[in-house]
C-alpha positions in Angstrom: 144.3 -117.6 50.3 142.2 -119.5 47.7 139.0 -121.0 48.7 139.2 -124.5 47.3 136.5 -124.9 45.1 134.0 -128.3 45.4 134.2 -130.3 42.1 131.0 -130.3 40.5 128.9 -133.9 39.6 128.5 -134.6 36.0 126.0 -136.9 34.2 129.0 -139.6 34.2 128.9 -139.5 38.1 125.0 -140.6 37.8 126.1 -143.4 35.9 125.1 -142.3 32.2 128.1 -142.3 29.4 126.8 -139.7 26.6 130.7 -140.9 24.8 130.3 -144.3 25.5 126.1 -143.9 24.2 127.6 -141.8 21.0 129.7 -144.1 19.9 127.7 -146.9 19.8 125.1 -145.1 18.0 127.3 -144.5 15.7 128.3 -147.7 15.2 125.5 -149.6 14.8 123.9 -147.5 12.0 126.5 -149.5 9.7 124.3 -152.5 10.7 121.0 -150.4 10.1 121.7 -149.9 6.7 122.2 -153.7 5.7 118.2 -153.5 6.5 117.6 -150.4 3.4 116.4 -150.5 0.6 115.8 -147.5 -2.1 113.0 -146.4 0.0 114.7 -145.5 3.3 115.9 -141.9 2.9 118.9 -141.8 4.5 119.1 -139.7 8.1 121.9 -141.0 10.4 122.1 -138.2 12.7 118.2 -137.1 12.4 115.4 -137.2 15.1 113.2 -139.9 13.0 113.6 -141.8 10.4 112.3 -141.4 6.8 111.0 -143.8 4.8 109.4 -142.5 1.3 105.9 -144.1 0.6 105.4 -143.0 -2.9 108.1 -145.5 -4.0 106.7 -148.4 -2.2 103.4 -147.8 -2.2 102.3 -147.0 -6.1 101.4 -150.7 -6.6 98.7 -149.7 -4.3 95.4 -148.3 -5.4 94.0 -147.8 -2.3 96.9 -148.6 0.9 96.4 -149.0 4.6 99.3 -148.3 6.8 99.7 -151.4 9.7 101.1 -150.8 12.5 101.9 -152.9 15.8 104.5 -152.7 19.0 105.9 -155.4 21.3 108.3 -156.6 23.2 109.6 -160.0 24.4 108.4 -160.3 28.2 110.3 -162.1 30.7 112.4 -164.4 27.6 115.1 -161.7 28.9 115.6 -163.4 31.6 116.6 -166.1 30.1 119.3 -164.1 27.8 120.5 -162.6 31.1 120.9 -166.2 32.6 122.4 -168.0 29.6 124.6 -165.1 28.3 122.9 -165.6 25.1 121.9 -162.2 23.7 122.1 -162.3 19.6 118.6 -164.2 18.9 116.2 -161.7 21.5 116.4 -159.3 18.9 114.7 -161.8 16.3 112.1 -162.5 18.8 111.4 -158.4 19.4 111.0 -158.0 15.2 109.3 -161.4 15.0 106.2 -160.5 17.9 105.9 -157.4 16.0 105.9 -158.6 12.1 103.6 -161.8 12.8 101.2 -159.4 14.5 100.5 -157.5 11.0 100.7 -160.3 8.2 98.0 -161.8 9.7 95.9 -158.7 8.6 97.7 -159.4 4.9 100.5 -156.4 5.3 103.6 -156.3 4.2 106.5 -155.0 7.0 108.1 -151.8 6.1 110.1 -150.8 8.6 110.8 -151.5 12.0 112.0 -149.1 14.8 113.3 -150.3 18.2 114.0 -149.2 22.0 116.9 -150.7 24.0 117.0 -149.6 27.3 119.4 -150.9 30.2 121.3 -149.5 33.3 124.5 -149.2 31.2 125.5 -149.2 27.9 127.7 -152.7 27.4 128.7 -151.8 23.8 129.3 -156.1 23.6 125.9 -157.2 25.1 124.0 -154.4 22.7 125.5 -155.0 19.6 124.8 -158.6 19.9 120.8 -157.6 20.7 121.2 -155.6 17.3 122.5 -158.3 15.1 119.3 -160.5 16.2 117.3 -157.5 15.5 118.9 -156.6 12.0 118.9 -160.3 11.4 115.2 -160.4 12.4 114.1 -157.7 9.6 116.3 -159.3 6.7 114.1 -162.4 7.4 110.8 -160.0 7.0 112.1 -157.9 4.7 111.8 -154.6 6.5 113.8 -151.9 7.1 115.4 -151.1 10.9 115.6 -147.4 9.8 115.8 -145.9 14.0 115.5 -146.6 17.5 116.1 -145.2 20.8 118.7 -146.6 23.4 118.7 -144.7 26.7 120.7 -145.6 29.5 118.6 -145.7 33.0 120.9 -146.0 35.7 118.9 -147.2 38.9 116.3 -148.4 37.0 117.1 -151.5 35.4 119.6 -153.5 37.5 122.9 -154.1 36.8 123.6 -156.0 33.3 120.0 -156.0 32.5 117.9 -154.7 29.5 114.7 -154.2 28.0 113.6 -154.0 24.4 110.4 -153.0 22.5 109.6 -152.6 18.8 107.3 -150.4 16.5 106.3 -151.6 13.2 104.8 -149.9 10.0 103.2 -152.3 6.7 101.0 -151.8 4.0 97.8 -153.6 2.7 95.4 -152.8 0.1 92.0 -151.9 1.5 90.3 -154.5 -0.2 92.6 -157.4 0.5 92.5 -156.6 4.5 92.2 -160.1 6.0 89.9 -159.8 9.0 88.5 -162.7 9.1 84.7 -161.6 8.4 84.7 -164.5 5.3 85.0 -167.5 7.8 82.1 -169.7 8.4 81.1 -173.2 9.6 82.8 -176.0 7.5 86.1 -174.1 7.2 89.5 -175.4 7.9 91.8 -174.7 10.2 95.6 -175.0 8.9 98.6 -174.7 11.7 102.0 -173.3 10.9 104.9 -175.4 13.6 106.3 -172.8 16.0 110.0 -173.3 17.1 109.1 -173.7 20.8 107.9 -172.0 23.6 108.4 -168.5 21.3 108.1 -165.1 23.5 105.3 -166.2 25.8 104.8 -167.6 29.2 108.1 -167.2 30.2 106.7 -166.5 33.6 105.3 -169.7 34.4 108.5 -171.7 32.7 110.7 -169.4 34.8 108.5 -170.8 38.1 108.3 -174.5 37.0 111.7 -174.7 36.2 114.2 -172.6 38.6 111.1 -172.1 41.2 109.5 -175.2 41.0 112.4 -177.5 40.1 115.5 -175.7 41.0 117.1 -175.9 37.5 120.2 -174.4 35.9 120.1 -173.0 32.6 123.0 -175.3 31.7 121.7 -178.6 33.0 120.9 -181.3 30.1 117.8 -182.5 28.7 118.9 -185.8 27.7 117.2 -187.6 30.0 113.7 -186.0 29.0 114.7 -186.6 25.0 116.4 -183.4 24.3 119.7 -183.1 23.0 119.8 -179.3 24.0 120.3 -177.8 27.3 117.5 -176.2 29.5 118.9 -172.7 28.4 119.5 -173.5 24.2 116.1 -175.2 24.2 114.3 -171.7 26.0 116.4 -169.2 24.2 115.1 -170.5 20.7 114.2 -167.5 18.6 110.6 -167.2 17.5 109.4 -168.3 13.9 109.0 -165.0 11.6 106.3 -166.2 9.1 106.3 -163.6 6.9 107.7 -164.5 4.0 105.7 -168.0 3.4 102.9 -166.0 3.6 103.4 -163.1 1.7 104.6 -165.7 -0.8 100.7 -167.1 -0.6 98.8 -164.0 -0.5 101.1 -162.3 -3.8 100.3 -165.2 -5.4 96.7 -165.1 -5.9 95.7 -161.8 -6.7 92.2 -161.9 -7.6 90.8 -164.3 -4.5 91.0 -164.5 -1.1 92.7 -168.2 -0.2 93.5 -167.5 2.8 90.0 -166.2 5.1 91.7 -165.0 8.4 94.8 -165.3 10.2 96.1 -165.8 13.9 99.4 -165.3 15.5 99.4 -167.7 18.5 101.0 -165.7 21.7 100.1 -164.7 24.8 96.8 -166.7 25.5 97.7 -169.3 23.0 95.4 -171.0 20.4 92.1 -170.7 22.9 91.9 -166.9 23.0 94.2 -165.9 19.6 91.6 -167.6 17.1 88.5 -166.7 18.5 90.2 -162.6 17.5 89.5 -163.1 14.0 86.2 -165.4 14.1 82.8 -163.8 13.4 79.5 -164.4 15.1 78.1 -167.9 14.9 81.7 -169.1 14.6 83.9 -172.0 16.6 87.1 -173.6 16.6 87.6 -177.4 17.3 91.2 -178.4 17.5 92.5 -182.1 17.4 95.4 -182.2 19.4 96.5 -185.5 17.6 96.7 -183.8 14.3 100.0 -182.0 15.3 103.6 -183.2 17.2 103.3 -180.9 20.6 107.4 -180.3 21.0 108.4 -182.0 23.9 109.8 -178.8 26.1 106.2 -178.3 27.1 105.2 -182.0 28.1 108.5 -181.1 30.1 107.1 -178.4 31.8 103.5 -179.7 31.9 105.2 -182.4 33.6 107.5 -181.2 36.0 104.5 -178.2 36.7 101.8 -180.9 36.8 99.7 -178.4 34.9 96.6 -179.5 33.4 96.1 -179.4 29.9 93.2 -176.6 29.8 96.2 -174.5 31.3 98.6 -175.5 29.0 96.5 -174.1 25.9 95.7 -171.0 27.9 99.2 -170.2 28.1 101.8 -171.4 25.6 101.1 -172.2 22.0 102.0 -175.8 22.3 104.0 -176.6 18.8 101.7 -174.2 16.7 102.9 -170.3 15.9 100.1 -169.4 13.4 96.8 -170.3 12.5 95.3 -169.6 9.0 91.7 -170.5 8.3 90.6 -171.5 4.4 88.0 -173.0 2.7 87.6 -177.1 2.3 88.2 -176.3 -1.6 91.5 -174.2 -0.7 93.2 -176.7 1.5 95.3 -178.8 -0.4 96.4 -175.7 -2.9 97.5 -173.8 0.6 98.8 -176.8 1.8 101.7 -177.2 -1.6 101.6 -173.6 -1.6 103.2 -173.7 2.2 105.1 -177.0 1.4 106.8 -175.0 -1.5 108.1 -172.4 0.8 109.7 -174.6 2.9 107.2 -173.8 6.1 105.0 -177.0 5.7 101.2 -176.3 7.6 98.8 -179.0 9.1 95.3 -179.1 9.0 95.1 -179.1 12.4 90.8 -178.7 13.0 87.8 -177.3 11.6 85.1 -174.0 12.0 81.9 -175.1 13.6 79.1 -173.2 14.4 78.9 -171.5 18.2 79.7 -168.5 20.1 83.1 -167.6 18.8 85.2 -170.1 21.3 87.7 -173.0 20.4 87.8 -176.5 22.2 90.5 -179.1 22.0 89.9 -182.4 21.7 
């Protein structure tokens, strides 16, 4: 008689699909390749991706590769909690493209890692399309990624997501911020809310702290959004008013330095790019703070030094100029649709920035 044999466990059994991963890496390279251009070599089933330089780069006498990665924080949660999951993706390319025009490059291409307990073909492909749709607006290419599935890692339904960026400068028209000096102006760009930062502290003041639902209105507070819509509100990409700027002028330096306003806000972004015997004084008047974060500075009772430590209350980026520069900048943004505000000046101190 026939021992019966034991069937054996497969990867399936420990929760990972390879079908189920195949075929939706298969399907979303059609979406990929609305991102190329003539420089992305084409690889759909390669280990990298390839992206030819000499092509791009030959206006360049003397280029320097950019690079930068990031990810979107806790925001996630509030995708998981509002089933809203096709504008993350813009935030993931947005943290990562503002981080490297403010040093004067221009994206290339993008590559991103989607990880989550299962693959939920649905949920992912709607991450993707904010993605692809992210590095249209910057004009890069999304030319590979990586999207494991990590059973018993991430909880059920969840996800996490990180990008990798690549631009090009020329050497000599790095914006570093060394040019900046007392007498300067400080021009802010309008961000489009709370962005991809602080999301832990909004998460405690508002389903902590005030035992909110994602779906509960905001009329009362002025808001004709709910709590979820208003959070979920993709971050600004300002790439394209700014390469606009900086293509524009191609013998002189108009704008002096740069500042993406995240984590840490406008107190500790600015002082990044502002040399010795530099300061920063802000006038909070100069600027319409958007009211979700009186909301939460309200409902949190969270004083204002706080407030500017954390979130980047209404402005996204910073760019400093001279006096003499201001009002060209100023049409120059106004033309390209992303209007700016001189929003304070340079000072002379010890690299710090006050509000007043």
């Amino acid at each position: 008689m026939k021992k019966k044999t034991k069937k054996g466990l497969s990867y399936r059994d420990a929760g990972v699909d390879i079908d189920t991963k195949g075929q939706f890496t298969t399907d979303i390279y059609s979406k990929m390749r609305t991102t190329f251009s003539p420089r992305v070599i084409e690889n759909p089933d390669g280990f990298g991706g390839l992206f030819a330089l000499n092509s791009r780069l030959k206006k360049y006498r003397e280029p320097v590769l950019v690079s930068s990665t990031d990810g979107v924080g806790t925001k996630l949660k509030i995708a998981f909690m509002t089933g809203k999951h096709d504008t993350i993706g813009i935030d993931l390319v947005a943290m990562c493209v503002n981080d490297i025009v403010v040093l004067g490059a221009e994206p290339l291409f993008l590559l991103d890692y989607l990880a989550s307990s299962k693959i939920v073909p649905k949920v992912l492909h709607e991450v993707l399309d904010g993605i692809v749709g992210g590095c249209r607006q910057a004009g890069c290419a999304l030319i590979g990624g990586e999207t494991p599935e990590m059973p018993g890692f991430y909880h059920e339904g969840e996800y996490d997501i990180a990008g990798f960026v690549v631009g090009v400068v020329e050497k000599d028209k790095i914006i570093d911020g060394k040019t900046i000096k007392p007498g300067d102006v400080v021009i802010g760009l309008s961000s489009s809310g709370v962005h991809s930062n602080g999301f832990s502290l909004v998460r405690k003041v508002f389903f902590d702290k005030a035992k909110m639902k994602v779906t509960q209105k905001l009329a009362k507070y002025g808001l004709n959004t709910t709590l979820g819509e208003e959070l979920i509100k993709p971050t600004k990409i300002y790439v394209e008013p700014i390469l606009k700027i900086l293509n524009k002028y191609k013998t002189k330096k108009v704008i002096k330095g740069m500042a993406h306003i995240t984590g840490g806000g406008l107190v500790e972004n600015i002082p990044r790019i502002l040399p010795e015997g530099c300061a920063v004084t802000l006038e909070r008047s100069k600027w319409n703070v958007p009211e979700i974060f009186n909301i939460i500075q309200d409902i949190g009772n969270i004083d204002n030094q706080e407030m500017f430590h954390v979130f980047n209350m209404g402005i996204g980026m910073v760019l400093i100029v001279s006096k003499s520069d201001v009002k060209t900048v100023l049409n120059d943004l106004k033309s390209t649709k992303e209007p700016g505000t001189t929003i304070g000046e340079v000072i002379r101190g010890n690299r710090t920035v006050r509000v007043v």
